[in-house]
VEXNUDREN-56126 format. One record per residue: x, y, z of N, C-alpha, C in turn; residue in three letters; residue number from 1. Coordinates in pm, 1 decimal. Layout:
# residues N
n_xx, n_yy, n_zz, ca_xx, ca_yy, ca_zz, c_xx, c_yy, c_zz, rest, nr
X, Y, Z, X, Y, Z, X, Y, Z, ala, NUM
...
This chain:
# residues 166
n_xx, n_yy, n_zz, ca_xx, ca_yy, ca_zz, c_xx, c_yy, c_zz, rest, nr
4809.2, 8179.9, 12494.2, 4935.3, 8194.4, 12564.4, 4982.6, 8056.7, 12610.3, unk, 1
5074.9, 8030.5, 12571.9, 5110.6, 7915.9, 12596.6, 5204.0, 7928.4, 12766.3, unk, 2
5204.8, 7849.8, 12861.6, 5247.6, 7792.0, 13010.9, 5395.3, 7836.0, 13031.6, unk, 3
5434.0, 7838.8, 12939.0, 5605.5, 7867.4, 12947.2, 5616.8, 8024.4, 12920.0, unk, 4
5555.2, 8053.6, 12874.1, 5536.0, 8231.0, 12865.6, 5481.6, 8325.7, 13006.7, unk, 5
5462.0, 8218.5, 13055.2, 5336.9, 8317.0, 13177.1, 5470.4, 8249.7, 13291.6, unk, 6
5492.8, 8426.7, 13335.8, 5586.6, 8368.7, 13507.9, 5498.6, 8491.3, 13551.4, unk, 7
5456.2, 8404.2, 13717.7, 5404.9, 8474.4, 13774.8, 5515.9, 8568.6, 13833.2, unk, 8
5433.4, 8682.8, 13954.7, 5557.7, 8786.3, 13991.4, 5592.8, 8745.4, 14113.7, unk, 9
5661.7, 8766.7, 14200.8, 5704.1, 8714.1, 14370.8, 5627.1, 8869.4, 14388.7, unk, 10
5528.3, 8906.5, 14456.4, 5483.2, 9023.0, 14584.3, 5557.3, 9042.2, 14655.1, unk, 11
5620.8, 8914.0, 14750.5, 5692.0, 8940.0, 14871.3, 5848.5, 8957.4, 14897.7, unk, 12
5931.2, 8964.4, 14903.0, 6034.2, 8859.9, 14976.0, 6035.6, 8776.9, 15061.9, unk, 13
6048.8, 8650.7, 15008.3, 6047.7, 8539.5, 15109.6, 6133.3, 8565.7, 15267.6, unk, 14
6266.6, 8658.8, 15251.7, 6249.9, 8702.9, 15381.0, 6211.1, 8745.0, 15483.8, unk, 15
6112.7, 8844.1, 15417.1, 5999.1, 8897.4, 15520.5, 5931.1, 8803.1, 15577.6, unk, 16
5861.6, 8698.2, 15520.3, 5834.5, 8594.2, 15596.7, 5933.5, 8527.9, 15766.5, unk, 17
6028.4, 8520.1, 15720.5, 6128.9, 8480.2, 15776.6, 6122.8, 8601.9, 15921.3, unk, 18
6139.0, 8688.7, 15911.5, 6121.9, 8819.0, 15993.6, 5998.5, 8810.1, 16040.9, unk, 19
5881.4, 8780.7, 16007.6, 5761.1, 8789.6, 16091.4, 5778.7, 8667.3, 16168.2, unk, 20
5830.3, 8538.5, 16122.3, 5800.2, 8410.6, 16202.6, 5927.0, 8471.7, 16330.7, unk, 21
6043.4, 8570.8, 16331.5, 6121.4, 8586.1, 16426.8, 6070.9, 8683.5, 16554.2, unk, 22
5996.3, 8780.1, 16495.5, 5932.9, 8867.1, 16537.2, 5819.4, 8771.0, 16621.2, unk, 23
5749.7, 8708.0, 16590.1, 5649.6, 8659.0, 16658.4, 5697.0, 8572.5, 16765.3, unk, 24
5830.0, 8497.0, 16732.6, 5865.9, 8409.2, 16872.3, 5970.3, 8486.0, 16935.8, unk, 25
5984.4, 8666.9, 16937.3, 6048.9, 8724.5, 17017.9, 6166.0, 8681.6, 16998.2, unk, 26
6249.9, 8645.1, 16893.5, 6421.3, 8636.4, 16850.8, 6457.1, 8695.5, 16816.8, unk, 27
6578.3, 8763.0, 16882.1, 6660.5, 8899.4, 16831.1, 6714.7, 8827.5, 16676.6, unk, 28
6675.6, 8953.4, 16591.9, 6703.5, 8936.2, 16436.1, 6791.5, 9073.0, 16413.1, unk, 29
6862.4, 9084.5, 16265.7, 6843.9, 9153.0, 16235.1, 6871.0, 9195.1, 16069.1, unk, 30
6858.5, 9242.7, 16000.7, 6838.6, 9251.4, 15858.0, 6929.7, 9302.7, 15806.9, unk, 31
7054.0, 9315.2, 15754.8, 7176.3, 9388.4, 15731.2, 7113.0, 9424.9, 15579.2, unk, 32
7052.3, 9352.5, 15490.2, 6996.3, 9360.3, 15353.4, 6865.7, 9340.4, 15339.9, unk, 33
6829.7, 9392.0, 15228.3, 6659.6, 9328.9, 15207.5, 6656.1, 9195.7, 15186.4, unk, 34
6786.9, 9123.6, 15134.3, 6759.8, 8966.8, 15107.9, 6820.1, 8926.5, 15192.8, unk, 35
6879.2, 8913.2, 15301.0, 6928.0, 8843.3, 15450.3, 6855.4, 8924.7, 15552.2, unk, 36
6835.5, 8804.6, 15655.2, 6802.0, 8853.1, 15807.1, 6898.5, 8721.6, 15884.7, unk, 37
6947.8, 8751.7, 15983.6, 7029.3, 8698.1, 16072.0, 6930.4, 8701.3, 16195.1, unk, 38
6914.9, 8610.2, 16239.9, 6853.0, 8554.8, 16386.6, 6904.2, 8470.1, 16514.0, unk, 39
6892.5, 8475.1, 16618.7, 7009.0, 8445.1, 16708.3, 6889.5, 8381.4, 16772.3, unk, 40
6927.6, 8236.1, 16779.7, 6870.5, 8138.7, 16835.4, 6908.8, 8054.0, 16990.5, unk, 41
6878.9, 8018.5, 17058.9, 6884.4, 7991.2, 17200.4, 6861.5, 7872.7, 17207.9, unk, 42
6983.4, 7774.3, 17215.0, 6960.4, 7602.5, 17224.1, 6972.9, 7558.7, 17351.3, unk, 43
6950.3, 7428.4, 17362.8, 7026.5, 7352.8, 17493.0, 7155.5, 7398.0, 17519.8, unk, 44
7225.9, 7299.8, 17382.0, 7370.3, 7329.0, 17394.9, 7481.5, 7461.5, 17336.7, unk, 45
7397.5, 7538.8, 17309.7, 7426.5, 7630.4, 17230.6, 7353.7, 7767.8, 17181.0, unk, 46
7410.9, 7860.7, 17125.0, 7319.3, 7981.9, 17150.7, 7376.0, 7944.4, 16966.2, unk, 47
7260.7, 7976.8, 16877.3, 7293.4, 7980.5, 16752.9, 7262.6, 8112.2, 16682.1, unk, 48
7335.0, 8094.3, 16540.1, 7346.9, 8248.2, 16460.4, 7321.2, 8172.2, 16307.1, unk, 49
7195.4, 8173.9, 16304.1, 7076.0, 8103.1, 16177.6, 7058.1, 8248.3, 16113.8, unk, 50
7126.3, 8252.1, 15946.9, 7123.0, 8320.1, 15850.0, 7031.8, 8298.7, 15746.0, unk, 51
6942.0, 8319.0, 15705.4, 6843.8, 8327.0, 15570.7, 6906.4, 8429.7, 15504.2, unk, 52
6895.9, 8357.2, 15342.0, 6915.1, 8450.6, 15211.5, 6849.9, 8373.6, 15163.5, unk, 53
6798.9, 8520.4, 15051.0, 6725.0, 8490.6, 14951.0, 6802.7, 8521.8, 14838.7, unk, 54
6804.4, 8427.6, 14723.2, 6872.8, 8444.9, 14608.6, 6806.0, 8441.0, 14473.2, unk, 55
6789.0, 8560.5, 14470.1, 6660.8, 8558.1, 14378.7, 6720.1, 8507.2, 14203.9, unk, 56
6796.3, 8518.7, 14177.4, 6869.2, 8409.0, 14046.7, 6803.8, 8312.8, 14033.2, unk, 57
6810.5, 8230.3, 14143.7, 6834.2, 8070.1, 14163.6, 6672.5, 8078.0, 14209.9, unk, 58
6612.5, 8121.6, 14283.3, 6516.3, 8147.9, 14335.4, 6474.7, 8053.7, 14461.7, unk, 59
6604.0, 8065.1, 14542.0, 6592.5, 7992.8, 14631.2, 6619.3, 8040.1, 14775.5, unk, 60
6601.5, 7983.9, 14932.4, 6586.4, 8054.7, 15018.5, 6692.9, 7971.4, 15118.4, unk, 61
6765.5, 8008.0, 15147.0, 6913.0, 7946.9, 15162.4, 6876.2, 7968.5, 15352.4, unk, 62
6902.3, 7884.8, 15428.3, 6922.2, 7872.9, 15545.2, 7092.7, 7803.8, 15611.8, unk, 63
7173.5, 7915.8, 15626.9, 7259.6, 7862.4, 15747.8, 7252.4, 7878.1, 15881.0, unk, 64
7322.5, 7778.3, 15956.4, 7301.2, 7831.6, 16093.3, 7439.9, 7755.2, 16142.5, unk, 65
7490.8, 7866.8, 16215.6, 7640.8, 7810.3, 16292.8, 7641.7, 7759.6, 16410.6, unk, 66
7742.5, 7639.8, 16461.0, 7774.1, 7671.8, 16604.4, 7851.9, 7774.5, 16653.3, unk, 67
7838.2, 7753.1, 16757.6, 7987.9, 7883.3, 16824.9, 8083.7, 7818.5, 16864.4, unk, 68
8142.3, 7729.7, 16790.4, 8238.8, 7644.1, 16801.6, 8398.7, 7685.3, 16690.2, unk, 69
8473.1, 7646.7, 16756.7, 8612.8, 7667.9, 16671.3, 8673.8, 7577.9, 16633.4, unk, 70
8687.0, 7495.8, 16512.1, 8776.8, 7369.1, 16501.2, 8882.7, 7394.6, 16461.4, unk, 71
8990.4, 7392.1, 16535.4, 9120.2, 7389.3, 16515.9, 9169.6, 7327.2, 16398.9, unk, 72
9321.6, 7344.5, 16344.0, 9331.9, 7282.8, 16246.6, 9382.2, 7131.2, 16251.6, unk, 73
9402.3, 7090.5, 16353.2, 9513.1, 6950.0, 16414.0, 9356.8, 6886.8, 16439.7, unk, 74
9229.0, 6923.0, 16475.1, 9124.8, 6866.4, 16421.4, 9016.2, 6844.6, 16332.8, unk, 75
9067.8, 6941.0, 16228.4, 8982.5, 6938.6, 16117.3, 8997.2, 6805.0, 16003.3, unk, 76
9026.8, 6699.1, 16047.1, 9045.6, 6565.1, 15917.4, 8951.5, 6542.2, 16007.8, unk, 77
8950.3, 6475.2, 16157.4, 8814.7, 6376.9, 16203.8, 8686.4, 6445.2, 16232.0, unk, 78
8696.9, 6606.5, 16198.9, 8527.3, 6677.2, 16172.9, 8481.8, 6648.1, 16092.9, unk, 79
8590.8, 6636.1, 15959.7, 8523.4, 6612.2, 15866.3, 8455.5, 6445.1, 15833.7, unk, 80
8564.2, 6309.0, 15888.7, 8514.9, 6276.8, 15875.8, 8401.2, 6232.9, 15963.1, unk, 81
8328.3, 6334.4, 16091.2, 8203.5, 6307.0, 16210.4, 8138.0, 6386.8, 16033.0, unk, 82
8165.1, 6503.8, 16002.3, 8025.9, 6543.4, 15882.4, 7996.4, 6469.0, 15829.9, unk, 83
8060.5, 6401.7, 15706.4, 8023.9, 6289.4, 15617.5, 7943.0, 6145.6, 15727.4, unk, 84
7956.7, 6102.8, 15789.3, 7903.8, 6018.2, 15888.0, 7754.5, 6031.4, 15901.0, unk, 85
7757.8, 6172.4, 15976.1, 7678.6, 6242.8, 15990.4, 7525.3, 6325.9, 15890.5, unk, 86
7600.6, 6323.7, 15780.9, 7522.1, 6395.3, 15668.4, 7457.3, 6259.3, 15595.7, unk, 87
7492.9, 6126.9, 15629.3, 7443.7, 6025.3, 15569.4, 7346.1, 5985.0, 15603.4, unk, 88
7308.0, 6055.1, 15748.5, 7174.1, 6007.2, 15833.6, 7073.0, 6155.9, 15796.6, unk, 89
7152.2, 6239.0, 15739.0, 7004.0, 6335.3, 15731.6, 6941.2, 6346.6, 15637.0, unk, 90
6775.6, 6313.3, 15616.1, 6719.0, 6340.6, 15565.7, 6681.8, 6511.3, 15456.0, unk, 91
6720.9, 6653.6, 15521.8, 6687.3, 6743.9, 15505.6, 6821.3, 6790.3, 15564.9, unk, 92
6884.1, 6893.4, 15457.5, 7002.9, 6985.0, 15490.5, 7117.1, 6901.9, 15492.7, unk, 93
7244.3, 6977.6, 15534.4, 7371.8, 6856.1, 15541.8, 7452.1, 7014.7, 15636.7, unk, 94
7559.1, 6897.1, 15687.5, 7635.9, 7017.6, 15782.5, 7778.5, 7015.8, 15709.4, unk, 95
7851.1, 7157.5, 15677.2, 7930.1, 7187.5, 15630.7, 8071.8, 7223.7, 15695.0, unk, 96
8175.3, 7220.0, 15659.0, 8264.1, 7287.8, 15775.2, 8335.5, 7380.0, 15702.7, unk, 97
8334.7, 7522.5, 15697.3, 8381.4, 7649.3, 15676.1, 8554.1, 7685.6, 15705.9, unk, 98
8647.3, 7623.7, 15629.2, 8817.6, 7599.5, 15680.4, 8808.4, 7736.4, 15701.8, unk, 99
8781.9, 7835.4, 15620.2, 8880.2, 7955.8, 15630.2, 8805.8, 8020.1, 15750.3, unk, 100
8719.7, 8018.2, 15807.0, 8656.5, 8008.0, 15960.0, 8644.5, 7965.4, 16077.8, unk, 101
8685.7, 7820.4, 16069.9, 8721.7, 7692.7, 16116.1, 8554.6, 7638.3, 16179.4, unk, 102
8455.8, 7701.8, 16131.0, 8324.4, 7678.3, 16143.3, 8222.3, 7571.0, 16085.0, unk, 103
8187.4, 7553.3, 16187.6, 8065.2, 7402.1, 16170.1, 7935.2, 7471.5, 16092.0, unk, 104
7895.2, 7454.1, 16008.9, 7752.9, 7519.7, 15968.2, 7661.4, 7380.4, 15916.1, unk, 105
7534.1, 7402.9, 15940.3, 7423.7, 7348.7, 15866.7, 7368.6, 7378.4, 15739.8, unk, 106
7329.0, 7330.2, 15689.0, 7286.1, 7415.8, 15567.1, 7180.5, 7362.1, 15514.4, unk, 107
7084.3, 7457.5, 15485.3, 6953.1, 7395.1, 15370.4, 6900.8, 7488.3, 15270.5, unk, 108
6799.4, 7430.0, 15158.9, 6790.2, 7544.1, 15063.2, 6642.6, 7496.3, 15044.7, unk, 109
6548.2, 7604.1, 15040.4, 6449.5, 7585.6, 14972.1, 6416.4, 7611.8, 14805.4, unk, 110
6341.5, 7587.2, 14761.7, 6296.7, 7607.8, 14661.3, 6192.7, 7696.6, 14632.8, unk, 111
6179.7, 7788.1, 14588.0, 6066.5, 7908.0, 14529.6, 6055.8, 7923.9, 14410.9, unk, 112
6058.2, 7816.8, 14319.0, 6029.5, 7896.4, 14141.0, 5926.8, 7923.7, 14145.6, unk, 113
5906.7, 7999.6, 14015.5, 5803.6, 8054.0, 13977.5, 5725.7, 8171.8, 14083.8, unk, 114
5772.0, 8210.5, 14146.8, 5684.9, 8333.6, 14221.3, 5623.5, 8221.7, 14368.2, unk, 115
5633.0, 8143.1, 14388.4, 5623.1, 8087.7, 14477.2, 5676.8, 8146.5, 14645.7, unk, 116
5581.3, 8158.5, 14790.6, 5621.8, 8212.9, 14886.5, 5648.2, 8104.4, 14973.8, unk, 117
5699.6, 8141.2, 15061.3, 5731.3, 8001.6, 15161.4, 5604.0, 8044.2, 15270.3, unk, 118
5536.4, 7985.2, 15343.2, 5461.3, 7989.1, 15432.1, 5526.9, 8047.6, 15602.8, unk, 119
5436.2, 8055.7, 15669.6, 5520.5, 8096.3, 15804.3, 5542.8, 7972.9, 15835.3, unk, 120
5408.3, 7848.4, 15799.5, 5462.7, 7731.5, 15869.9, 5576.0, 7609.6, 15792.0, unk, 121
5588.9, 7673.5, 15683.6, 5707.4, 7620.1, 15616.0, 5817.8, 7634.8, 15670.3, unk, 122
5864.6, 7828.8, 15718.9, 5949.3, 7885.1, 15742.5, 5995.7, 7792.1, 15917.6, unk, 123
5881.4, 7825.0, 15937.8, 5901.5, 7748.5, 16094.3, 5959.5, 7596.5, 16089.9, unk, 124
5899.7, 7542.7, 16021.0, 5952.3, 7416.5, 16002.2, 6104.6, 7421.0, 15973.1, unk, 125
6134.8, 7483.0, 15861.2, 6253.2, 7449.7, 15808.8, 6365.3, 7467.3, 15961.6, unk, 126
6372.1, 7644.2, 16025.6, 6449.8, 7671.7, 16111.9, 6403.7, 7546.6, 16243.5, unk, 127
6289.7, 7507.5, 16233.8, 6316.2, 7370.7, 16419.5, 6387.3, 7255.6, 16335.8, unk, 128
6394.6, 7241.5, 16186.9, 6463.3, 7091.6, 16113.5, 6588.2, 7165.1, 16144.6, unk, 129
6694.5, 7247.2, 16117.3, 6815.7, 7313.5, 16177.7, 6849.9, 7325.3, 16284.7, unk, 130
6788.9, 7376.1, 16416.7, 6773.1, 7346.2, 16528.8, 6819.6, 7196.4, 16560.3, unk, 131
6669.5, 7138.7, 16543.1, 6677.0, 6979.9, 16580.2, 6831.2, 6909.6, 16543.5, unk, 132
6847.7, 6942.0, 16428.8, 7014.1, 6826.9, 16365.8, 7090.1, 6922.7, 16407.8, unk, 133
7153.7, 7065.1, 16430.4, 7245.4, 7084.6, 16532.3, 7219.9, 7041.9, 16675.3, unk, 134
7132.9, 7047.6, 16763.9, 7139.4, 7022.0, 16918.7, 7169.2, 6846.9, 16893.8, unk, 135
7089.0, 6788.9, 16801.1, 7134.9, 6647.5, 16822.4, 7273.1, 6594.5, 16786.9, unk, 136
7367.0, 6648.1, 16720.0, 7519.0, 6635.1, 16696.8, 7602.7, 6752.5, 16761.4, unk, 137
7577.9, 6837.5, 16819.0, 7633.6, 6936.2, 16930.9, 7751.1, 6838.2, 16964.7, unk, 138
7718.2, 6772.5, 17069.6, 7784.7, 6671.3, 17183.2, 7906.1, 6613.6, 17059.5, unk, 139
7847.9, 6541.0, 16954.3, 7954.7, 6488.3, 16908.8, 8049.3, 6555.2, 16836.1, unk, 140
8018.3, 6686.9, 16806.4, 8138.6, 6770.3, 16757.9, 8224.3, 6810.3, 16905.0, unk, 141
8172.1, 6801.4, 16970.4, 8257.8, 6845.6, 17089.9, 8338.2, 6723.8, 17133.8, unk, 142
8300.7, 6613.4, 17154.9, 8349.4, 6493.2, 17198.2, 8511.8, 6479.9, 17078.5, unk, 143
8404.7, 6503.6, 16958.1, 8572.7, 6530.4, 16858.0, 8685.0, 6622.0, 16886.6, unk, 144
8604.3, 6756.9, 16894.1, 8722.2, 6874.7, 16905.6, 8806.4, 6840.1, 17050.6, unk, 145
8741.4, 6867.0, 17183.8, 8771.9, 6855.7, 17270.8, 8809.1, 6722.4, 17369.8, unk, 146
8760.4, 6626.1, 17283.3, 8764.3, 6494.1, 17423.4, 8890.6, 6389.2, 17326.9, unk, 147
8914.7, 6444.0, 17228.1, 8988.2, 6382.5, 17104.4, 8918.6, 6261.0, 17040.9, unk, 148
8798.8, 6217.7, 17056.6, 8701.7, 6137.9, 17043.6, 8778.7, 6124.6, 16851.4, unk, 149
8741.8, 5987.2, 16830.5, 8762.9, 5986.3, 16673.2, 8553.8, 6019.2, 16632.4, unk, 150
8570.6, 6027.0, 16501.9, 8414.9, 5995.1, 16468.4, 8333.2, 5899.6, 16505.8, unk, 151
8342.4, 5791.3, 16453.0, 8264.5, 5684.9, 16551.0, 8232.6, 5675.3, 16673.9, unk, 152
8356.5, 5729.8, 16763.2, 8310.9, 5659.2, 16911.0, 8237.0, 5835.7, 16961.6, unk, 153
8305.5, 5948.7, 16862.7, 8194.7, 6069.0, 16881.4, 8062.4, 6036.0, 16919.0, unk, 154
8029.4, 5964.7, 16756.4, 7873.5, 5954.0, 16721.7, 7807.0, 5849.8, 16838.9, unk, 155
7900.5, 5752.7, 16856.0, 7844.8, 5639.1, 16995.0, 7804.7, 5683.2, 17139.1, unk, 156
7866.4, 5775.5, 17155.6, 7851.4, 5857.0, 17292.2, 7739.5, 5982.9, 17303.0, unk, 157
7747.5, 6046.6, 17164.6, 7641.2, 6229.1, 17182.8, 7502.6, 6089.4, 17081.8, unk, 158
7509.4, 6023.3, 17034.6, 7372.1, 6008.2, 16942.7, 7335.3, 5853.4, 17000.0, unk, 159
7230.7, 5844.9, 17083.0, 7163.3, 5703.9, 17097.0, 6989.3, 5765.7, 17066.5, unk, 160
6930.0, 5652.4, 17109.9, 6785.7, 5662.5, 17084.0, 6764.8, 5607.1, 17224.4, unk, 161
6668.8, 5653.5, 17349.6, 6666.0, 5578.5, 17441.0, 6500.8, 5524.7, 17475.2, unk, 162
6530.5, 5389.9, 17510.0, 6425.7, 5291.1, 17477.5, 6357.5, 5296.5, 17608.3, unk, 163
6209.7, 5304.5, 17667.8, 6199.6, 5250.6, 17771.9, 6173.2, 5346.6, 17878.5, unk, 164
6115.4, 5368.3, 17972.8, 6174.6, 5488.4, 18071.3, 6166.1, 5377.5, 18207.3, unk, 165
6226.8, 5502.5, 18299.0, 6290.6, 5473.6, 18451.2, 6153.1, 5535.1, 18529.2, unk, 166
């Protein structure tokens, strides 16, 4: 048998995974499909609504997660350009902005070929890497929408690194 003939089978849905890691840290979820679960997350700055799908085509495990934010349309040119700014510093995922919503989203995708499962501590990882890059640009989407902040002086004000303590 030759390597290209042999696909293993998926056992699970990688969602279910996703559902036990929510279940275990007590986050209201809930499953509208067998391949989505929706989970409602609790930030500093924000209470979030982090979507997993699984797309079994592609065989991949799709993570969004929104703010609860509204960008108007008289500010949607300098969101976009705080995203692009923004998406140049991340390593993992990129943040999207949703016009016909007027919504900020994150976005990441895993990979599962071949029958491959994601781990709980994969799963975990991925949703605190979503977490982490929304709470740390929170401030500067707001500084845009609301303070009329352009991008730059957004990013100068919500993103430093602080050196040193008091």
């Amino acid at each position: 048998m030759q390597l290209a003939e042999w696909e293993p089978r998926r056992h699970t849905n990688p969602v279910d995974v996703i559902e036990h890691v929510a279940a275990r840290r007590e986050w209201a979820f809930e499953r509208p499909c067998d391949n989505e679960i929706e989970v409602s997350v609790a930030g500093v700055w924000s209470d979030y609504a982090v979507s997993f799908s699984w797309m079994e085509d592609a065989e991949v495990l799709h993570l969004g997660c929104a703010f609860s934010m509204k960008v108007p349309a008289r500010r949607e040119g300098e969101v976009l350009r705080l995203l692009a700014r923004i998406n140049e510093q991340q390593l993992l995922g990129h943040f999207d902005l949703w016009p016909s919503e007027g919504a900020v989203m994150f976005r990441h995708t895993m990979l599962l070929p071949g029958g491959a499962q994601p781990t709980g501590q994969q799963a975990e990882r991925l949703l605190a890497a979503a977490l982490q890059a929304c709470e740390r640009y929170y401030q500067a989407f707001q500084f845009v929408l609301w303070a009329d902040r352009d991008a730059e002086g957004a990013l100068a004000c919500a993103v430093f690194d602080t050196v040193g303590n008091a």
